[in-house]
C-alpha positions as CSV (number, residue, x, y, z in Angstrom):
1,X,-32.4,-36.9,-40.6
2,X,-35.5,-38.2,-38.8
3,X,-36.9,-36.5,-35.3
4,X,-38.4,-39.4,-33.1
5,X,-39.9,-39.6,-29.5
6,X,-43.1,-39.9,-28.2
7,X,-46.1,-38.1,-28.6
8,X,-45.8,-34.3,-26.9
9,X,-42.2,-34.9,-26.2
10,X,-41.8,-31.9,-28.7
11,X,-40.7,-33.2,-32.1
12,X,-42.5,-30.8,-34.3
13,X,-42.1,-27.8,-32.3
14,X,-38.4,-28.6,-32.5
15,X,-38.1,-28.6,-36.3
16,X,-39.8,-25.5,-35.8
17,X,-37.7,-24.2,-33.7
18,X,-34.8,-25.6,-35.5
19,X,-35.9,-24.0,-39.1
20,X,-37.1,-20.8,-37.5
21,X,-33.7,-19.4,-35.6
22,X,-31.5,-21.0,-38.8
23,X,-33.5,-18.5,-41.4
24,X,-35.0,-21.9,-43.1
25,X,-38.5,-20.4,-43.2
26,X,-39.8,-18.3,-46.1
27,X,-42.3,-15.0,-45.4
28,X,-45.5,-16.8,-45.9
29,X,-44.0,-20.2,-43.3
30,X,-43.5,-17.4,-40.6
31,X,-46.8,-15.7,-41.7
32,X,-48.8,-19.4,-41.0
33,X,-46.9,-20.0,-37.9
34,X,-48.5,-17.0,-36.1
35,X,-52.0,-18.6,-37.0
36,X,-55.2,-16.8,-36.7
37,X,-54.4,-14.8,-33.1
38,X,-51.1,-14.1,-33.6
39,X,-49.3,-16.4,-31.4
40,X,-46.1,-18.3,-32.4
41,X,-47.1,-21.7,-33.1
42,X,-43.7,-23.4,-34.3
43,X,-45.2,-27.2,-34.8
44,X,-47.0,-25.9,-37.6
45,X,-44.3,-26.0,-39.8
46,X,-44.5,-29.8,-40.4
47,X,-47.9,-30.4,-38.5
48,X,-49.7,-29.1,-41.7
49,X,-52.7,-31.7,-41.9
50,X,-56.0,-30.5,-40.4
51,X,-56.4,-33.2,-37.9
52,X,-53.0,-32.9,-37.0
53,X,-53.5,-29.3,-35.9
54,X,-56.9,-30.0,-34.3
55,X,-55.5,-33.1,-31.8
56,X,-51.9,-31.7,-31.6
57,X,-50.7,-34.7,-32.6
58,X,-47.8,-35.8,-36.0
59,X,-50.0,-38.8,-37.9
60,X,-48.0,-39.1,-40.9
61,X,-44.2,-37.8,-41.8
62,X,-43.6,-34.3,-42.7
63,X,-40.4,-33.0,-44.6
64,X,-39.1,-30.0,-44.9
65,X,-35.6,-28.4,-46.5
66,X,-32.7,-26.9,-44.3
67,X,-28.9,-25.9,-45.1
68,X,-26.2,-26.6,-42.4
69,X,-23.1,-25.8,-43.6
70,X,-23.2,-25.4,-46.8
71,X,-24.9,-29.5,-46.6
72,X,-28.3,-29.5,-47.5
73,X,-30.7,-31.6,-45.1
74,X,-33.9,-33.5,-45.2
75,X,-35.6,-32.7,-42.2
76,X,-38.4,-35.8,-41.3
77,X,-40.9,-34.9,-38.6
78,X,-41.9,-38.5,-37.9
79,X,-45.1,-39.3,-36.0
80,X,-45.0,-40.9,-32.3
81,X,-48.1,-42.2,-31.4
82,X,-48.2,-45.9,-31.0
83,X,-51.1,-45.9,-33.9
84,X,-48.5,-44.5,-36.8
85,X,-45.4,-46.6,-36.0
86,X,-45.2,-47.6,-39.8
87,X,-44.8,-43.8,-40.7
88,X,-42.2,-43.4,-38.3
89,X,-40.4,-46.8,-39.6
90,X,-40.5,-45.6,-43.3
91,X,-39.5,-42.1,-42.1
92,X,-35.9,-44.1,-40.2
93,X,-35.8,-46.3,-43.4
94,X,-34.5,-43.2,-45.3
95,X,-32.7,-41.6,-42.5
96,X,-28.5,-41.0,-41.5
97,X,-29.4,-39.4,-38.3
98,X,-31.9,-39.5,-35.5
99,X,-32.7,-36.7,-33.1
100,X,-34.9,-38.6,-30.3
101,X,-36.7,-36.3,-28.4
102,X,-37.1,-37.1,-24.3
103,X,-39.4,-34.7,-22.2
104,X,-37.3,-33.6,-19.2
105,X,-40.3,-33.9,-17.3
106,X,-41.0,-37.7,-17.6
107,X,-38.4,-39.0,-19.3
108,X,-37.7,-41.9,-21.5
109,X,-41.0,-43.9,-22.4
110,X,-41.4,-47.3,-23.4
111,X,-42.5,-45.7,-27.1
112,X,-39.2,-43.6,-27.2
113,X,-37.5,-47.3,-26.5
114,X,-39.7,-48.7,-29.7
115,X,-38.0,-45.4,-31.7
116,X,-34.9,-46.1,-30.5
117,X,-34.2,-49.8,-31.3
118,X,-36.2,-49.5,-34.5
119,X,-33.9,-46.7,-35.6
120,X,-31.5,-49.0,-35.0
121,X,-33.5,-51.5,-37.0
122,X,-33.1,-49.4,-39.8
123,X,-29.6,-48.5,-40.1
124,X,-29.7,-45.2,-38.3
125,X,-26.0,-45.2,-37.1
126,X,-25.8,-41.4,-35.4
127,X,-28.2,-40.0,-32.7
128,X,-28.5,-37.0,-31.0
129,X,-30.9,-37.0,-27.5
130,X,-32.2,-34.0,-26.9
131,X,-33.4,-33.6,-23.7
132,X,-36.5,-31.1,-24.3
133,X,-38.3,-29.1,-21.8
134,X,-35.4,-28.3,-19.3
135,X,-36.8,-24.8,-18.3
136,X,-39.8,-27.2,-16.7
137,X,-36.9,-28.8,-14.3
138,X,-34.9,-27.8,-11.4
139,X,-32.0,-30.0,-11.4
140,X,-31.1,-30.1,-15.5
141,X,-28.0,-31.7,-14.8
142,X,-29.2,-34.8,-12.9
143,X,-32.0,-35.0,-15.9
144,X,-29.5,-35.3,-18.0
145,X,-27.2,-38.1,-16.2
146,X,-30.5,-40.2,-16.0
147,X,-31.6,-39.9,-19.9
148,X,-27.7,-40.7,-20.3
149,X,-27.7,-44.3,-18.6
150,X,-30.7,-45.2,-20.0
151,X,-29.7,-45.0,-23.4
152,X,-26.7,-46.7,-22.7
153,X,-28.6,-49.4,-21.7
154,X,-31.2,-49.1,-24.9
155,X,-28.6,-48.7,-27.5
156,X,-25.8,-51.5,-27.1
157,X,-24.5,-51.8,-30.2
158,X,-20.8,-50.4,-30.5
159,X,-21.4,-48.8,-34.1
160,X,-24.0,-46.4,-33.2
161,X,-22.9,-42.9,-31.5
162,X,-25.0,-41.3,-29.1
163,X,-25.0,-37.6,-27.9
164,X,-27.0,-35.7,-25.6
165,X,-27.9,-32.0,-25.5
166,X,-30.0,-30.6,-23.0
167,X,-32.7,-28.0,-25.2
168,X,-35.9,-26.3,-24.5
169,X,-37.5,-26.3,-28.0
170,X,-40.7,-23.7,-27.4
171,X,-37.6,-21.6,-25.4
172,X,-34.8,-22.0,-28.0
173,X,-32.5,-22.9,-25.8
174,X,-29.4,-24.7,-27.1
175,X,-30.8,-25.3,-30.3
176,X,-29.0,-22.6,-32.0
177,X,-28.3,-20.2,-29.4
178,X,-26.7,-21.2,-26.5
179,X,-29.2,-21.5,-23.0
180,X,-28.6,-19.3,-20.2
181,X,-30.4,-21.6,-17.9
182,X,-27.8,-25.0,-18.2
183,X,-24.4,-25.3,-19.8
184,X,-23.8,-27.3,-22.8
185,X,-20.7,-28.4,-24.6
186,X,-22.5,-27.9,-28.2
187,X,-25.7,-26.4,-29.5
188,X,-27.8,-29.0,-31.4
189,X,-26.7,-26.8,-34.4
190,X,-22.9,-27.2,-33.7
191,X,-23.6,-30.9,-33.7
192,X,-25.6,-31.6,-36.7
193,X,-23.1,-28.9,-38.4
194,X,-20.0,-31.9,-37.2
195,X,-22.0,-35.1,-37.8
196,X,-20.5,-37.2,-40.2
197,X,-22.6,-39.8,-42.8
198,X,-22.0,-42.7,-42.1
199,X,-20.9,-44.7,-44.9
200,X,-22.0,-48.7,-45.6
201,X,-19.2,-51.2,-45.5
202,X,-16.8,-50.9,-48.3
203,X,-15.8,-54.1,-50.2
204,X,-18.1,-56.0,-51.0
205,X,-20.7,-54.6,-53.8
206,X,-24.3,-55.1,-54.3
207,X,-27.2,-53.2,-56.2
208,X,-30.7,-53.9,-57.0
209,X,-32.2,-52.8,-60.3
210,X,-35.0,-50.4,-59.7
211,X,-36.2,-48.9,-63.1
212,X,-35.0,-49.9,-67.0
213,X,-35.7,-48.2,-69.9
214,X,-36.2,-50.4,-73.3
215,X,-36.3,-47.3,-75.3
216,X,-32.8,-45.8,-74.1
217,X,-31.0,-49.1,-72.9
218,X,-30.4,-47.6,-69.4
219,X,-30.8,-49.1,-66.2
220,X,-31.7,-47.2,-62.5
221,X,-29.4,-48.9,-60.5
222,X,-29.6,-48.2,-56.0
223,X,-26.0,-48.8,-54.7
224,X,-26.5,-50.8,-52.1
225,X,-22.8,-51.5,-51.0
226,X,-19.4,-50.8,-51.8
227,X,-18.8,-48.5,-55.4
228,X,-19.4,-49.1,-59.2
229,X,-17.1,-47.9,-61.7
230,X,-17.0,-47.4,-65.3
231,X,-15.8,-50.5,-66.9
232,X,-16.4,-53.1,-64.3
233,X,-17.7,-56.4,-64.6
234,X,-20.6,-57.6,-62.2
235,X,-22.6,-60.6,-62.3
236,X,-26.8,-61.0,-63.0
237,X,-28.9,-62.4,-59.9
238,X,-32.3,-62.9,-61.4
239,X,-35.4,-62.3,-60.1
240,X,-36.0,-66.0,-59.9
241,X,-32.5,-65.9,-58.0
242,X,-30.4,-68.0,-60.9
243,X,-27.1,-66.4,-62.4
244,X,-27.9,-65.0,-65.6
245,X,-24.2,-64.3,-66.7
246,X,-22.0,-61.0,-66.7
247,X,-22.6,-57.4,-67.7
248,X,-19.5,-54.8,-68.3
249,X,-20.5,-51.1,-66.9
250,X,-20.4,-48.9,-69.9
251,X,-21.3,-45.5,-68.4
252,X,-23.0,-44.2,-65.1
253,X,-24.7,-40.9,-64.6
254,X,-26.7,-39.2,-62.5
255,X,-29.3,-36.2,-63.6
256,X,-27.3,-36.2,-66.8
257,X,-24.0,-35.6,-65.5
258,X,-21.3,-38.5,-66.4
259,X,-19.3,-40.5,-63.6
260,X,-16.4,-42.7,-63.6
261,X,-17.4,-44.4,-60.3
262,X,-20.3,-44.1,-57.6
263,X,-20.8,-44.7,-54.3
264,X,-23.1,-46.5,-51.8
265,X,-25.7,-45.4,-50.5
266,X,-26.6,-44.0,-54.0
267,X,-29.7,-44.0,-57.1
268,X,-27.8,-43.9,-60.8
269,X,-28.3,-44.7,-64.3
270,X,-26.3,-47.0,-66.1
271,X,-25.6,-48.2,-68.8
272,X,-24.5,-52.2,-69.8
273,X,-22.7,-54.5,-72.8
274,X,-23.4,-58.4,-72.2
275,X,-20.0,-60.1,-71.6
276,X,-19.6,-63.9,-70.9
277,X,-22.7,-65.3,-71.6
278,X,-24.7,-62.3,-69.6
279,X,-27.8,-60.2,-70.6
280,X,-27.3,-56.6,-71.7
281,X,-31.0,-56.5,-71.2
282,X,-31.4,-56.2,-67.2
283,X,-34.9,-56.2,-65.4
284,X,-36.2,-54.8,-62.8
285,X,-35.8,-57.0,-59.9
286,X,-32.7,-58.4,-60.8
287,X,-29.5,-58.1,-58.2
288,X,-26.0,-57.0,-59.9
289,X,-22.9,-58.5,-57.5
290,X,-19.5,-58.0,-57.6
291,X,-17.3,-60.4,-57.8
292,X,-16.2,-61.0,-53.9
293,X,-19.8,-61.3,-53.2
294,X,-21.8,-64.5,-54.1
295,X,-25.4,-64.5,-54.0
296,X,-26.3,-67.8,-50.5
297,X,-30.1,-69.3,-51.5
298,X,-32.3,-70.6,-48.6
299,X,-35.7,-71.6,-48.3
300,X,-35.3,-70.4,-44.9
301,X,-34.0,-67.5,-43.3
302,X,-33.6,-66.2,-39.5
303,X,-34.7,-62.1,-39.4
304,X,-35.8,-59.6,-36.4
305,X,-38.9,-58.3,-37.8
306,X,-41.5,-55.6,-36.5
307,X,-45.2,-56.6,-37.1
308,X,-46.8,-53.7,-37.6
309,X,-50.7,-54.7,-38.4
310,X,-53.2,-55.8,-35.7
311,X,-52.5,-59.3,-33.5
312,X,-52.1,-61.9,-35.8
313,X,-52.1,-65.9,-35.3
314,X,-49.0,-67.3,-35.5
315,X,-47.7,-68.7,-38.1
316,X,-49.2,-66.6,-40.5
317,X,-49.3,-65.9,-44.4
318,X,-48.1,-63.2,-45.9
319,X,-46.3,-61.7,-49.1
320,X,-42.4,-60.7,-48.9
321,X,-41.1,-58.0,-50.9
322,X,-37.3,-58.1,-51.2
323,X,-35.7,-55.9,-54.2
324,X,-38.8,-55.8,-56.7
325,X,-39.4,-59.6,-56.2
326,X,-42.7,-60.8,-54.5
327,X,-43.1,-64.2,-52.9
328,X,-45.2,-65.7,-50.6
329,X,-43.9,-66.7,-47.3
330,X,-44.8,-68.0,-43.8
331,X,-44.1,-65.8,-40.6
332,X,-43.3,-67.9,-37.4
333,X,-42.1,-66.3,-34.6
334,X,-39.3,-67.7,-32.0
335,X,-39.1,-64.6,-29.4
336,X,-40.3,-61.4,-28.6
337,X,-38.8,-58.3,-27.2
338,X,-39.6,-56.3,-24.3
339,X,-38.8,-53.1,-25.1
340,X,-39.0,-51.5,-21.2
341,X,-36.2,-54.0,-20.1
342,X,-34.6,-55.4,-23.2
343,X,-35.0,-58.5,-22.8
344,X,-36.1,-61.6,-25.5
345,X,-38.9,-64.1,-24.4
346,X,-41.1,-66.9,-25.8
347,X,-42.6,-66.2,-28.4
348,X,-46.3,-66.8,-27.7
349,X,-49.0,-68.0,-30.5
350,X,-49.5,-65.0,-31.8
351,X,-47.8,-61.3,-32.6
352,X,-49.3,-57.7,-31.8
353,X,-49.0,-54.8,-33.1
354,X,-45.5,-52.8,-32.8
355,X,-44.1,-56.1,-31.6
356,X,-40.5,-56.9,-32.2
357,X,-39.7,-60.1,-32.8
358,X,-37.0,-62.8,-34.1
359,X,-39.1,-64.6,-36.7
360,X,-38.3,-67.6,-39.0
361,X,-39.2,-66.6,-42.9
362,X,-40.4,-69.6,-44.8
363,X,-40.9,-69.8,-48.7
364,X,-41.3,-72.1,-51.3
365,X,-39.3,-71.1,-53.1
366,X,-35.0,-69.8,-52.2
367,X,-34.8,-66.6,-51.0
368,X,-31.3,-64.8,-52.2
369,X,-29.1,-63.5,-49.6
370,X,-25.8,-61.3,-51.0
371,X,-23.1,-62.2,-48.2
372,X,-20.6,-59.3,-46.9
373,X,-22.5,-55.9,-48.4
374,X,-23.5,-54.6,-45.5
375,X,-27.0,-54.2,-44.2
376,X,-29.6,-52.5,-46.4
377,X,-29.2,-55.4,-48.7
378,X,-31.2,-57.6,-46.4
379,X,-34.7,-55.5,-45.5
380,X,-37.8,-57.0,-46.3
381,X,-41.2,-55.9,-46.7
382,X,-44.6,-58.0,-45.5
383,X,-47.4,-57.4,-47.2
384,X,-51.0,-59.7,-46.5
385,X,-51.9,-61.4,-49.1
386,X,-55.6,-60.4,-50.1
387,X,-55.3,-56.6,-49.1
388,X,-51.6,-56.1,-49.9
389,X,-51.2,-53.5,-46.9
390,X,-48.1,-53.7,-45.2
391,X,-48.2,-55.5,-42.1
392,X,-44.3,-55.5,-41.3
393,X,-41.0,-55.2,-42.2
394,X,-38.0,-57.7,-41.6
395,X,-34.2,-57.9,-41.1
396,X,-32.5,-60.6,-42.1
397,X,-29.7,-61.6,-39.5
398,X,-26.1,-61.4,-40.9
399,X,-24.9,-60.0,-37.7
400,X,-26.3,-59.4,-34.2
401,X,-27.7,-56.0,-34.3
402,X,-29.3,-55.8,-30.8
403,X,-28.0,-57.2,-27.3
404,X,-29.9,-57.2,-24.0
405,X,-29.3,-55.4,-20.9
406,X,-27.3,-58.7,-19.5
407,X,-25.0,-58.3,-22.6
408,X,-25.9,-60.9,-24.6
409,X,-26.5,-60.8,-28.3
410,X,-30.3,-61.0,-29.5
């Protein structure tokens, strides 16, 4: 679960909030939010950098540890500042649900826009608006229609749900207690306590190999899509993208404990036996399909992609990472989205930074594309060349994941 909004909108102070009325603290948490005079200071329990407690500001992700019924939670405390919008995008990478935060008193910003659609980016399926601040405002309810339309005009796309709780996060109101000042169906605790996980499109199954072990003969396997059972039969994709034969599932497990199956979204160790000309010897790097999914090659590849270094000429040079496997590609850009209306125009010679953009990836040589296992099997990291930072991330199109205000797929 990943808090996003802009900067001051009250992210931090929520998770404090949050983790302070639900007992999630320990003695010496409560001891360091009182600080030096005394005075309850609930963003420092994720704003625990120096700098971030001298500007007031989140720079890089902070997670903390909660239990909601009986579920235990990874709380992210994501930064929103323009400046940190790859923290943000590698805290939503990892993340189920989104709480976006909206300050009652202004409203939604072009940045909480950026968070929302790149959530969305992401995979995040479930989000909860929380309209913060609403002891600052006389008319809660009419704050609350407004945030309302505008999110149903920022998030089109029928598979994500979106609910919104009015909350004052330095108050407490309706985060776990119920507010006295506005009436709300559910306390933001009620509704994370509900929320269901989503789960990736069944069927179809793809996992990338992460880790192997020469010594044991195990293999870290990350579930991508669909399930893997004992027994089963799955095909190689090399790193170079060729078929490399079949491999029969001997045994998963996970921390030591045996399964007979597992499901996506999940990390587990495997074992394999070589059947029909395969290699029991797997590598990291290399893609294991099941057999209602075949592996399409391309040279090229149409992807929405957030550039995430400095303004950059167009087309530019860069590394891709996909799965383990490194190759150098060339970025051109088609169009560019305005994130205050929603709307895609000409792309123009060049891409800035926190641009989103449908791009064109080029490479020499085919990049593998698994068909029909759901999302997370397309994301791709860009890296520059000579400094290998990351200078974006990419999504290649299967489906259309966005639609403008007018309705009209992106």
């Amino acid at each position: 679960m990943v808090a996003l909004g802009e900067v001051d909108d009250g992210k931090s102070t929520l998770i404090g909030r949050l983790l302070h009325d639900a007992g999630g603290l320990t003695d010496d948490q409560m001891a360091d939010l009182r600080g030096w005079n005394g005075a309850l200071s609930l963003a420092r329990a994720t704003d625990g950098l120096r700098d971030e407690r001298r500007h007031g500001i989140t720079i890089d992700t902070a997670y903390r540890h909660l239990t909601l019924a009986g579920r235990g939670v990874l709380l992210a405390d994501a930064p929103g500042h323009r400046r940190f919008t790859a923290n943000a995008l590698s805290a939503m990478s990892t993340a189920h649900l989104a709480l976006v935060m909206v300050d009652a008193t202004r409203g939604v910003t072009d940045q909480t826009r950026r968070h929302v659609l790149l959530a969305v980016f992401a995979g995040v399926r479930s989000m909860v608006v929380l309209v913060n601040k609403i002891d600052l405002v006389d008319d809660v309810a009419a704050v609350v229609e407004r945030v309302s339309g505008e999110f149903a005009d920022v998030v089109t796309d029928p598979r994500v749900v979106v609910r919104v709780v009015p909350v004052s996060a330095l108050r407490g109101d309706n985060i776990v207690h119920r507010s006295a000042r506005v009436e709300a169906s559910n306390t933001l605790m009620e509704v994370l306590c509900s929320a269901e996980v989503p789960v990736l499109a069944r069927g179809a199954m793809f996992a990338a190999v992460h880790t192997s072990s020469e010594q044991h003969g195990s293999v870290g396997l990350r579930i991508l899509s669909g399930s893997v059972a004992a027994g089963a039969e799955l095909s190689v994709i090399g790193v170079d993208g060729r078929d490399r034969g079949v491999v029969v599932v001997r045994s998963l497990e996970v921390t030591g404990t045996s399964l007979t199956a597992a499901d996506a979204p999940r990390a587990v160790s495997a074992l394999f036996t070589a059947a029909r000309g395969g290699e029991a010897g797997l590598r990291r790097g290399d893609w294991l399909v099941g057999p209602e999914s075949r592996p399409t090659r391309r040279t090229s590849v149409q992807a929405t992609a957030c550039w995430l270094a400095p303004e950059r000429t167009l087309p530019v040079d860069v590394v891709a990472l996909q799965h383990a496997r490194r190759f150098p590609v060339r970025l051109r850009a088609a169009s560019v989205l305005d994130v205050r209306t929603g709307t895609w125009s000409k792309a123009r010679n060049m891409l800035c930074q926190n641009d989103i953009a449908q791009v064109e990836i080029i490479s020499d040589r085919p990049l593998c594309h698994i068909t029909g296992t759901g999302e997370s099997s397309d994301r791709i990291v860009l890296t520059d060349a000579e400094t290998h930072d990351t200078v974006g991330c990419a999504l290649v199109r299967t489906g259309r994941w966005l639609r403008n205000r007018k309705g009209r797929s992106a």
